[in-house]
PDB file of N, CA, C and O in Angstrom:
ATOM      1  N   UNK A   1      -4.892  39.391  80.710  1.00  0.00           N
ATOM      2  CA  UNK A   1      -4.047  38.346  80.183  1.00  0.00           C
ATOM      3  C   UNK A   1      -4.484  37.015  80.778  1.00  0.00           C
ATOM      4  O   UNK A   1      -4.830  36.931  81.956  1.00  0.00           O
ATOM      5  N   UNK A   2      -4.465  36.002  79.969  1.00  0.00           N
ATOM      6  CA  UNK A   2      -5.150  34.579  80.311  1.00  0.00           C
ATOM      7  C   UNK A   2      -3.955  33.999  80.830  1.00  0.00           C
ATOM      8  O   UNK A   2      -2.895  34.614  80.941  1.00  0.00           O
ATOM      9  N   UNK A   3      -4.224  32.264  81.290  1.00  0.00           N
ATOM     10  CA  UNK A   3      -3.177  31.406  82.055  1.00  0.00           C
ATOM     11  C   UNK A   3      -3.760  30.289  81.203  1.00  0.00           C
ATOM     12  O   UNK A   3      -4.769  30.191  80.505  1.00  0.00           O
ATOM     13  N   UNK A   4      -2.866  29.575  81.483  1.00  0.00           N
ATOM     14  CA  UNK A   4      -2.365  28.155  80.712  1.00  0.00           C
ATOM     15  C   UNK A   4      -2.635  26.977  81.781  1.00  0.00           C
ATOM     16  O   UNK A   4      -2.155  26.928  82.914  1.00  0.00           O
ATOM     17  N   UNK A   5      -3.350  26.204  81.292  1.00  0.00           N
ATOM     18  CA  UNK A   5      -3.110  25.131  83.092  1.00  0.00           C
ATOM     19  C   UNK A   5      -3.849  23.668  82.708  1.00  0.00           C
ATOM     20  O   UNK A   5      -4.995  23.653  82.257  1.00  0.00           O
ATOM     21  N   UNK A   6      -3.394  22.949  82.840  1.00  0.00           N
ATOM     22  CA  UNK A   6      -4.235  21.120  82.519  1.00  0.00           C
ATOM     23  C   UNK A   6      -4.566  20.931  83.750  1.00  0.00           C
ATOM     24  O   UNK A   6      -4.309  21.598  84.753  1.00  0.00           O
ATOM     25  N   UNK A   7      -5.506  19.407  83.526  1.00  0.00           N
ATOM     26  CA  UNK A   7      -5.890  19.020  84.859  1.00  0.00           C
ATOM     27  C   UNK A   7      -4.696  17.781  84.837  1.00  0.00           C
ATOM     28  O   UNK A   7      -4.532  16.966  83.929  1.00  0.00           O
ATOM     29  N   UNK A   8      -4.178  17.854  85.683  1.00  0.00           N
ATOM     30  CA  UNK A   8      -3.223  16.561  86.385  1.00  0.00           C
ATOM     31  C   UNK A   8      -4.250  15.572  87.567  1.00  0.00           C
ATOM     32  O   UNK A   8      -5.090  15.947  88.384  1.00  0.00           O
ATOM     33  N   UNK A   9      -3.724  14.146  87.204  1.00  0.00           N
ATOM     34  CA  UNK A   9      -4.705  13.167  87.364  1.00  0.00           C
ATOM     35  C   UNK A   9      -3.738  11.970  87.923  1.00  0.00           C
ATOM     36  O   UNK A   9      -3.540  11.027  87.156  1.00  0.00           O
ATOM     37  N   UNK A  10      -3.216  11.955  89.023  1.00  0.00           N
ATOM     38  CA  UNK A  10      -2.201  10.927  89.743  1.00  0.00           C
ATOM     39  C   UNK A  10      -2.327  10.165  90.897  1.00  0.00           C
ATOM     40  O   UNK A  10      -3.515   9.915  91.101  1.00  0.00           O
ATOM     41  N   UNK A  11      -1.526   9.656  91.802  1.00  0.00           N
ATOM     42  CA  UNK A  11      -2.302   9.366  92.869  1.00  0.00           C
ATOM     43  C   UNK A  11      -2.434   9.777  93.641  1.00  0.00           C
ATOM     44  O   UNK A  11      -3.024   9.137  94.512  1.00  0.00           O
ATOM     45  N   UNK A  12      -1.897  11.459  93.993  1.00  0.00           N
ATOM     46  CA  UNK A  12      -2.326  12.405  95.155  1.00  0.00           C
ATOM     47  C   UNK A  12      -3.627  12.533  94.913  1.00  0.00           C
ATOM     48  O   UNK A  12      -4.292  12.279  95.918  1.00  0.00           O
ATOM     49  N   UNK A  13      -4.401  12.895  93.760  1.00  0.00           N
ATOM     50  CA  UNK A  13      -5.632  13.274  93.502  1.00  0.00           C
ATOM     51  C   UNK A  13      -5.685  13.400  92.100  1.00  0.00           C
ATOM     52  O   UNK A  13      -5.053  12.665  91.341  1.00  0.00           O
ATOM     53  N   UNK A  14      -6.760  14.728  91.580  1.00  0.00           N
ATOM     54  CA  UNK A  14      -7.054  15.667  90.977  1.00  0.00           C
ATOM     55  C   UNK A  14      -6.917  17.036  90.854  1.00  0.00           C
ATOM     56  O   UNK A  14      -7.092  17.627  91.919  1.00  0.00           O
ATOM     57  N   UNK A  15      -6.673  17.698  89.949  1.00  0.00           N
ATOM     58  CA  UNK A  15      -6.962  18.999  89.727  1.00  0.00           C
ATOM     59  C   UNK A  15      -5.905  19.962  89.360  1.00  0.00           C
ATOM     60  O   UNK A  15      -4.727  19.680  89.579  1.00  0.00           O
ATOM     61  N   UNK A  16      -6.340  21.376  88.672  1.00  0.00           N
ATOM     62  CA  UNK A  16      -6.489  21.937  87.616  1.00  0.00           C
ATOM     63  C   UNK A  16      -4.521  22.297  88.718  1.00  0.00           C
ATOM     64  O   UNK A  16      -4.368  22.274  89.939  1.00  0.00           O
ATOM     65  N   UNK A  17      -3.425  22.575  87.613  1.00  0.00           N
ATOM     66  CA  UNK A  17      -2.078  22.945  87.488  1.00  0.00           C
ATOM     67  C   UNK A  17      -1.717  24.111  86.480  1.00  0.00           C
ATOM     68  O   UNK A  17      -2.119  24.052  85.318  1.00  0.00           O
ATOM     69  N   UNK A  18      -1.036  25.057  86.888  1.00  0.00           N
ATOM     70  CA  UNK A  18      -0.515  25.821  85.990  1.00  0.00           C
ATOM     71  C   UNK A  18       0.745  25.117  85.200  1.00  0.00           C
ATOM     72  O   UNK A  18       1.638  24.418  85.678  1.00  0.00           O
ATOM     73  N   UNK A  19       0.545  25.498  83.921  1.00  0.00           N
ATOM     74  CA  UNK A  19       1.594  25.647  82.866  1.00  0.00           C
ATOM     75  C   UNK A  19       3.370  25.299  84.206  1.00  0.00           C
ATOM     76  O   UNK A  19       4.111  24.340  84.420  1.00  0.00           O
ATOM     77  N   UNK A  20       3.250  26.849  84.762  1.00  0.00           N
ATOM     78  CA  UNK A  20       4.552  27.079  85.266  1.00  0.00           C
ATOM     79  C   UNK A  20       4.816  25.559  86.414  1.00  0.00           C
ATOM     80  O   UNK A  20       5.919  25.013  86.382  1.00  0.00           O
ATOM     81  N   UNK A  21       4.101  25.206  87.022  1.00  0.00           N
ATOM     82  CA  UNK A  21       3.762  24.102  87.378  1.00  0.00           C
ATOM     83  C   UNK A  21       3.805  22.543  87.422  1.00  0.00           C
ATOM     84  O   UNK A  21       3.884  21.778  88.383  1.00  0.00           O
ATOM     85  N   UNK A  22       3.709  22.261  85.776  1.00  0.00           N
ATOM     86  CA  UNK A  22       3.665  21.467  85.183  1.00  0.00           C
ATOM     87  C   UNK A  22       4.481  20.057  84.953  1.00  0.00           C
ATOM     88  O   UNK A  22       5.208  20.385  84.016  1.00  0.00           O
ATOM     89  N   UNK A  23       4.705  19.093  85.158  1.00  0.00           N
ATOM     90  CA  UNK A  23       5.892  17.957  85.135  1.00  0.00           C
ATOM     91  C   UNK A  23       6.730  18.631  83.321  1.00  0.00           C
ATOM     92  O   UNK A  23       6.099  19.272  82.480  1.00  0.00           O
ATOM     93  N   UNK A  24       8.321  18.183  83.195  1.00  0.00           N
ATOM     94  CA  UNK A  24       8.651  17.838  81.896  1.00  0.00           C
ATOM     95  C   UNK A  24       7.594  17.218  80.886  1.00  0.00           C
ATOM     96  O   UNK A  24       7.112  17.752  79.887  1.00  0.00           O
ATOM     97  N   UNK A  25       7.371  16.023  81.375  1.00  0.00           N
ATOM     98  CA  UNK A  25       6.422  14.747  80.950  1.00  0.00           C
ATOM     99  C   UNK A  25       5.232  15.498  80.213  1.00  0.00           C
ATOM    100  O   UNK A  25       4.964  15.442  79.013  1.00  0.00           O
ATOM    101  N   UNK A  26       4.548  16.250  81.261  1.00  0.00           N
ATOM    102  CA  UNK A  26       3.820  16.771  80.802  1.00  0.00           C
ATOM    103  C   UNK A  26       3.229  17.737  79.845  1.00  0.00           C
ATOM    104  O   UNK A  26       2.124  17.745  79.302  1.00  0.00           O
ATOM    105  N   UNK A  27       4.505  18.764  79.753  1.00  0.00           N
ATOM    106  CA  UNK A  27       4.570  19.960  78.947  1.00  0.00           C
ATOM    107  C   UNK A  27       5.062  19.245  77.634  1.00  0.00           C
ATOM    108  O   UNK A  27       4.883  19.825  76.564  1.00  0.00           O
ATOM    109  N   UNK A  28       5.722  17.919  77.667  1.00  0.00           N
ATOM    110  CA  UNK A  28       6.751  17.661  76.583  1.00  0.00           C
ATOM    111  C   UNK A  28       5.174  16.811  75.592  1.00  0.00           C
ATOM    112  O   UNK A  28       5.295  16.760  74.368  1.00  0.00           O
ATOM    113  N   UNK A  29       3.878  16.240  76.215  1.00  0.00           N
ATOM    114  CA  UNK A  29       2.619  15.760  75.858  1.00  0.00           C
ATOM    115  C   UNK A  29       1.875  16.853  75.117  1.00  0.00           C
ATOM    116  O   UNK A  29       1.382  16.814  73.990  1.00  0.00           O
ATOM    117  N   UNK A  30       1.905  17.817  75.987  1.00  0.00           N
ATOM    118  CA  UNK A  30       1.479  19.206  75.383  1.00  0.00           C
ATOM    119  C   UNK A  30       1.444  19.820  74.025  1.00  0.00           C
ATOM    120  O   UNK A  30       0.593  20.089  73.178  1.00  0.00           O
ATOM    121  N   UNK A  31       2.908  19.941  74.203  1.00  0.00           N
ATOM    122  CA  UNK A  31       3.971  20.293  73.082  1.00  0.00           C
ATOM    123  C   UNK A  31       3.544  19.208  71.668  1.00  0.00           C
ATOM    124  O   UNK A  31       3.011  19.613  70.635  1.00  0.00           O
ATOM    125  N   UNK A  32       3.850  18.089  71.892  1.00  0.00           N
ATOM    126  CA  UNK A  32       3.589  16.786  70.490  1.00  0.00           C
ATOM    127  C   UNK A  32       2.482  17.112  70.405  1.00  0.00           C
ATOM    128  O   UNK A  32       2.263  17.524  69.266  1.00  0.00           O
ATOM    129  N   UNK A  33       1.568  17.152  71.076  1.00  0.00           N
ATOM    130  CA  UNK A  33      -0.285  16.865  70.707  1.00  0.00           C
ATOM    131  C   UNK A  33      -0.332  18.451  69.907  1.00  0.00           C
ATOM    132  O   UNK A  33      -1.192  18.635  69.046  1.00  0.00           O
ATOM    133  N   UNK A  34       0.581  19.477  70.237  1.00  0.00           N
ATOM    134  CA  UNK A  34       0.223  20.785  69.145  1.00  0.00           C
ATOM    135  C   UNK A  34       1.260  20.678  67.823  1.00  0.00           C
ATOM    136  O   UNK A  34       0.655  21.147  66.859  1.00  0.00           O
ATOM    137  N   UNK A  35       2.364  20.310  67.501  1.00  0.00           N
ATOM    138  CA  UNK A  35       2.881  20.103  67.041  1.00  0.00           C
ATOM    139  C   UNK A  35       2.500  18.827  65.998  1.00  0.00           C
ATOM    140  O   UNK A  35       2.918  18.957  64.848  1.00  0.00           O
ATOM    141  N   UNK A  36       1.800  17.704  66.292  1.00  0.00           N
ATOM    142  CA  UNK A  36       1.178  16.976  65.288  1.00  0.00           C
ATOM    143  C   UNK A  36      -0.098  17.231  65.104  1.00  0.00           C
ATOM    144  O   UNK A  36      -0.726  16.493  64.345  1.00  0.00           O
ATOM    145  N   UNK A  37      -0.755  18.332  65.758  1.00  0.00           N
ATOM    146  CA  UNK A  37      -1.867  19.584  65.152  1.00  0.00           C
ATOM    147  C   UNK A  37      -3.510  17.867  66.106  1.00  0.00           C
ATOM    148  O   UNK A  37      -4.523  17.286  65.715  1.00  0.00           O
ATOM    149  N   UNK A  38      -2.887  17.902  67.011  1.00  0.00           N
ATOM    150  CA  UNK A  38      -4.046  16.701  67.621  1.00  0.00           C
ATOM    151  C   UNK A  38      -4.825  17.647  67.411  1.00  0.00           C
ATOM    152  O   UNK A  38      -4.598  18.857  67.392  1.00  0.00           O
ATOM    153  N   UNK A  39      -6.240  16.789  67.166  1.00  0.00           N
ATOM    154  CA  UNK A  39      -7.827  17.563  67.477  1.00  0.00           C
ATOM    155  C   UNK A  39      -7.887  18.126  68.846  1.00  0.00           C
ATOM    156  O   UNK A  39      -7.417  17.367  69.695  1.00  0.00           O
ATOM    157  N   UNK A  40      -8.226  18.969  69.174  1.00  0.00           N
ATOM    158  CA  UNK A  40      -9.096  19.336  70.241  1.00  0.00           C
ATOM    159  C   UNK A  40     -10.391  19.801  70.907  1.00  0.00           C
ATOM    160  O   UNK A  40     -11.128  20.549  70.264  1.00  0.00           O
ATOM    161  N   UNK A  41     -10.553  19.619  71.499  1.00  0.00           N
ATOM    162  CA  UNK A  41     -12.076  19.437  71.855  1.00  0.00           C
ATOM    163  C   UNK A  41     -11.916  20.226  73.267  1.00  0.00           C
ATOM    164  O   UNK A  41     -10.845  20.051  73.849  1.00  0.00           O
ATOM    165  N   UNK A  42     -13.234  21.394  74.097  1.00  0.00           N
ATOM    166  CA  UNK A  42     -13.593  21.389  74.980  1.00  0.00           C
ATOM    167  C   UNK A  42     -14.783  21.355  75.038  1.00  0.00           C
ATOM    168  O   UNK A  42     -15.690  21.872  74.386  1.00  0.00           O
ATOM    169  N   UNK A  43     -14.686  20.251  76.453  1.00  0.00           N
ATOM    170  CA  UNK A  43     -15.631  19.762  77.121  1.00  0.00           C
ATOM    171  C   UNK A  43     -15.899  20.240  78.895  1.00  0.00           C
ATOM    172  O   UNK A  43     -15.226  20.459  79.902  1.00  0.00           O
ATOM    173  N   UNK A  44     -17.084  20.221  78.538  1.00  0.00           N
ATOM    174  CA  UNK A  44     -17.678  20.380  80.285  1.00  0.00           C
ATOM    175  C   UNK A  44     -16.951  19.682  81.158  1.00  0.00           C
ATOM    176  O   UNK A  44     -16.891  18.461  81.010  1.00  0.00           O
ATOM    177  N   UNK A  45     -16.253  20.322  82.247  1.00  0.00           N
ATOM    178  CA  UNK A  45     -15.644  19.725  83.185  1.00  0.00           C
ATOM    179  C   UNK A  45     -16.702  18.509  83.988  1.00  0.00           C
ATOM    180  O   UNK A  45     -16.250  17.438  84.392  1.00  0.00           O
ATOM    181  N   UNK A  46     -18.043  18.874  84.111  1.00  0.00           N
ATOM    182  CA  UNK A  46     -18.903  18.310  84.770  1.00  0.00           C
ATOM    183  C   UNK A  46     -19.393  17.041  83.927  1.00  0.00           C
ATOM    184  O   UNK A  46     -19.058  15.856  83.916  1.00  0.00           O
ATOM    185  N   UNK A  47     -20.182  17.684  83.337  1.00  0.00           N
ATOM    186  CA  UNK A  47     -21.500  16.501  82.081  1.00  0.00           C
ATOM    187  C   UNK A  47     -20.936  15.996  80.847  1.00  0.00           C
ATOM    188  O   UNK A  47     -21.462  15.212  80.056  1.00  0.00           O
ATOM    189  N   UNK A  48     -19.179  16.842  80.751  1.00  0.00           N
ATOM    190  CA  UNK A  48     -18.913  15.960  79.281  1.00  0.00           C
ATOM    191  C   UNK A  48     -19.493  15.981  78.206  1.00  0.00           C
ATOM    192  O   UNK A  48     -19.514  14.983  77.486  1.00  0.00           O
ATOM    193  N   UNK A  49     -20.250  17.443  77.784  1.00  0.00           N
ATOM    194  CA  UNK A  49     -20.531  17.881  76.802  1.00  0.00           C
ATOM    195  C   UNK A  49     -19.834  18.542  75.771  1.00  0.00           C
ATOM    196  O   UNK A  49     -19.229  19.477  76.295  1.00  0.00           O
ATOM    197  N   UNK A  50     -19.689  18.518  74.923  1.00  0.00           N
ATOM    198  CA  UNK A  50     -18.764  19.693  73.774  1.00  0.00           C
ATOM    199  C   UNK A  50     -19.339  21.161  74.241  1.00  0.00           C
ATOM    200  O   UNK A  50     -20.498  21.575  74.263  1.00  0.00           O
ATOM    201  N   UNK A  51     -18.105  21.792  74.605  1.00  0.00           N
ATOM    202  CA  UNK A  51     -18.481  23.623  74.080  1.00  0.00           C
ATOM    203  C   UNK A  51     -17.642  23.656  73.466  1.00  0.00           C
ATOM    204  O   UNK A  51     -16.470  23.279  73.421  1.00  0.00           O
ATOM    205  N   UNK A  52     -18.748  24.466  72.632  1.00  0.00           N
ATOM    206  CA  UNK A  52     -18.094  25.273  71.117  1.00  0.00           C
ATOM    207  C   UNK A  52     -17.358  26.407  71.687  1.00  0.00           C
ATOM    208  O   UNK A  52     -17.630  27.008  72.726  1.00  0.00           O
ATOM    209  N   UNK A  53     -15.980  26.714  70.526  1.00  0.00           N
ATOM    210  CA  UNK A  53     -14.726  27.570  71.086  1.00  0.00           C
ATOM    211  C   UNK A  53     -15.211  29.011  71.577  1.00  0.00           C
ATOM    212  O   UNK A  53     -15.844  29.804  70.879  1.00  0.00           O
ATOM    213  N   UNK A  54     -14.889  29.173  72.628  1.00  0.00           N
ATOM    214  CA  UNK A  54     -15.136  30.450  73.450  1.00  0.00           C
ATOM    215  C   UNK A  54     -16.581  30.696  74.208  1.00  0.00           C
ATOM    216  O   UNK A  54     -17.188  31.735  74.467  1.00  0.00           O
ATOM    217  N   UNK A  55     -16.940  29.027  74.507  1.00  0.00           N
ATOM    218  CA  UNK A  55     -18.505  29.477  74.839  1.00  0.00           C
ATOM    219  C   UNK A  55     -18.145  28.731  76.624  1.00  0.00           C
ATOM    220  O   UNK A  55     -17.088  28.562  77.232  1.00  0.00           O
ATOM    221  N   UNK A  56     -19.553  28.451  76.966  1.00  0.00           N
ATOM    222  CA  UNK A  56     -19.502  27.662  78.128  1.00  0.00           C
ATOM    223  C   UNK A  56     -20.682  26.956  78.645  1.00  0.00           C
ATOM    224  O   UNK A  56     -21.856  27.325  78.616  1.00  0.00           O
ATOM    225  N   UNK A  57     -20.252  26.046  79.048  1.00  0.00           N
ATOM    226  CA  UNK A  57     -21.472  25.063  79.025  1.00  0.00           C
ATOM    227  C   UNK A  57     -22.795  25.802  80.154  1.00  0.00           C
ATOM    228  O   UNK A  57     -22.697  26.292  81.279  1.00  0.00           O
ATOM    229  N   UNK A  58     -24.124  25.573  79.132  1.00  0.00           N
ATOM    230  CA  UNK A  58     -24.959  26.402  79.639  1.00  0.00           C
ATOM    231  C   UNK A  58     -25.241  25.490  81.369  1.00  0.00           C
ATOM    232  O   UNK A  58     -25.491  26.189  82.351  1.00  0.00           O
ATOM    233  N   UNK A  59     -25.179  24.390  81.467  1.00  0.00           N
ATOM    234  CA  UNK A  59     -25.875  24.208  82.363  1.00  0.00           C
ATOM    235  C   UNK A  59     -24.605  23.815  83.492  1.00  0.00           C
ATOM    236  O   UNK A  59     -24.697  23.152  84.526  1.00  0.00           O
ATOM    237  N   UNK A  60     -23.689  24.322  83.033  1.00  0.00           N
ATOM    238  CA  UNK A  60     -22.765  24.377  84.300  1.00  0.00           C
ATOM    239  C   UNK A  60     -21.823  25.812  84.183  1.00  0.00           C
ATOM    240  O   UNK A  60     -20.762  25.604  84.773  1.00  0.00           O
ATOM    241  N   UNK A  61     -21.855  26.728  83.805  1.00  0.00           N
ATOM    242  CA  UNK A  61     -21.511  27.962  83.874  1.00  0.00           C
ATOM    243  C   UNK A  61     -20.351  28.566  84.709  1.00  0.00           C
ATOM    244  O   UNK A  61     -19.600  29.512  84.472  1.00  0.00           O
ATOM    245  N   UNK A  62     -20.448  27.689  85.795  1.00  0.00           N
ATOM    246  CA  UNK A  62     -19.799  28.156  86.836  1.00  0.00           C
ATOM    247  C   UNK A  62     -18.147  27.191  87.185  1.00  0.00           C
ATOM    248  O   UNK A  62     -17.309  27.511  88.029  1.00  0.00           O
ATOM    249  N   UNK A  63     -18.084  25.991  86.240  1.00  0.00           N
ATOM    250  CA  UNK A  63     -16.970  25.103  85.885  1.00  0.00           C
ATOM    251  C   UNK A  63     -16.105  25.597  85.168  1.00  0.00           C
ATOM    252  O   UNK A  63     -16.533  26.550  84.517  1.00  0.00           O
ATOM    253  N   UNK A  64     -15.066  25.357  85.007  1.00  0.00           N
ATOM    254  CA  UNK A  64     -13.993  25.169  84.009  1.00  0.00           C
ATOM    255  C   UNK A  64     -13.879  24.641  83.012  1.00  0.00           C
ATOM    256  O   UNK A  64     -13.628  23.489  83.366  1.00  0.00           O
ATOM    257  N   UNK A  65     -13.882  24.655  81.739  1.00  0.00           N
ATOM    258  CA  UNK A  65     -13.846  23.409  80.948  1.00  0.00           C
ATOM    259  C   UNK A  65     -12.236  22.339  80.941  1.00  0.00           C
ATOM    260  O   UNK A  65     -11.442  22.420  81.878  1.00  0.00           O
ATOM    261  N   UNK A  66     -12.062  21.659  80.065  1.00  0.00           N
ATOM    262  CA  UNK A  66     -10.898  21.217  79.770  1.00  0.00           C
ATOM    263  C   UNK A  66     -10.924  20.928  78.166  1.00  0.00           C
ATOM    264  O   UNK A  66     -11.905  20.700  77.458  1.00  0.00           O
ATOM    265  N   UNK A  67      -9.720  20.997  77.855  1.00  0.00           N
ATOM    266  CA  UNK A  67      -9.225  20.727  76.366  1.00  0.00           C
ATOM    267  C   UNK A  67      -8.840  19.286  76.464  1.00  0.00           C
ATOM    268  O   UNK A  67      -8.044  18.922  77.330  1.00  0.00           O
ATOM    269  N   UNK A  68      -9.365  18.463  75.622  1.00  0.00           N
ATOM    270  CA  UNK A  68      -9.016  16.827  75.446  1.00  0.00           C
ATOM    271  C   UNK A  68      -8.253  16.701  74.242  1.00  0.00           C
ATOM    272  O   UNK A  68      -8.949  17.270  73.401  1.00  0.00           O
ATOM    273  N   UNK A  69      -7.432  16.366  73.796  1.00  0.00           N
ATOM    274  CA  UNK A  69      -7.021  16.166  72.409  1.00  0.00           C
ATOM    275  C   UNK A  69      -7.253  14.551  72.117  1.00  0.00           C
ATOM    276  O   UNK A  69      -6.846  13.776  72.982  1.00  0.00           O
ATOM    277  N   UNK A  70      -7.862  14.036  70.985  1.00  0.00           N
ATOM    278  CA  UNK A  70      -8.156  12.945  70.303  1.00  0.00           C
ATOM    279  C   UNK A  70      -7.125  12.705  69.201  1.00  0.00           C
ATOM    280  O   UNK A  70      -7.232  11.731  68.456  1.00  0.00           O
TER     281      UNK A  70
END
């Protein structure tokens, strides 16, 4: 079974949060961006390349990606 998790970006730091985790604010961003069907895109956590759905970026393998919605 998979997990759910964004990267949160404030002024403690960076980095990757679970779902369960998550601010209101945040889940409630979540929620609209699927609900008005936003694009999404993942990209290389590193180089900022597109991977295509269910793949992983060849030259960083060992990253996470993230989902951006446009």
């Amino acid at each position: 079974m998979g997990s759910l998790e964004i990267f949160r970006i404030n002024e403690n730091g960076a980095g990757w949060v679970s779902l369960e985790n998550a601010t209101t604010s945040e889940k409630l961003d979540l929620e609209l961006a699927i609900l008005t069907k936003a694009e999404m895109k993942m990209l290389c956590f590193v180089c900022h390349k597109e991977i295509a759905k269910g793949n992983v970026c060849v030259n960083h393998k060992n990253n996470k990606g993230a989902i951006y919605f446009e």
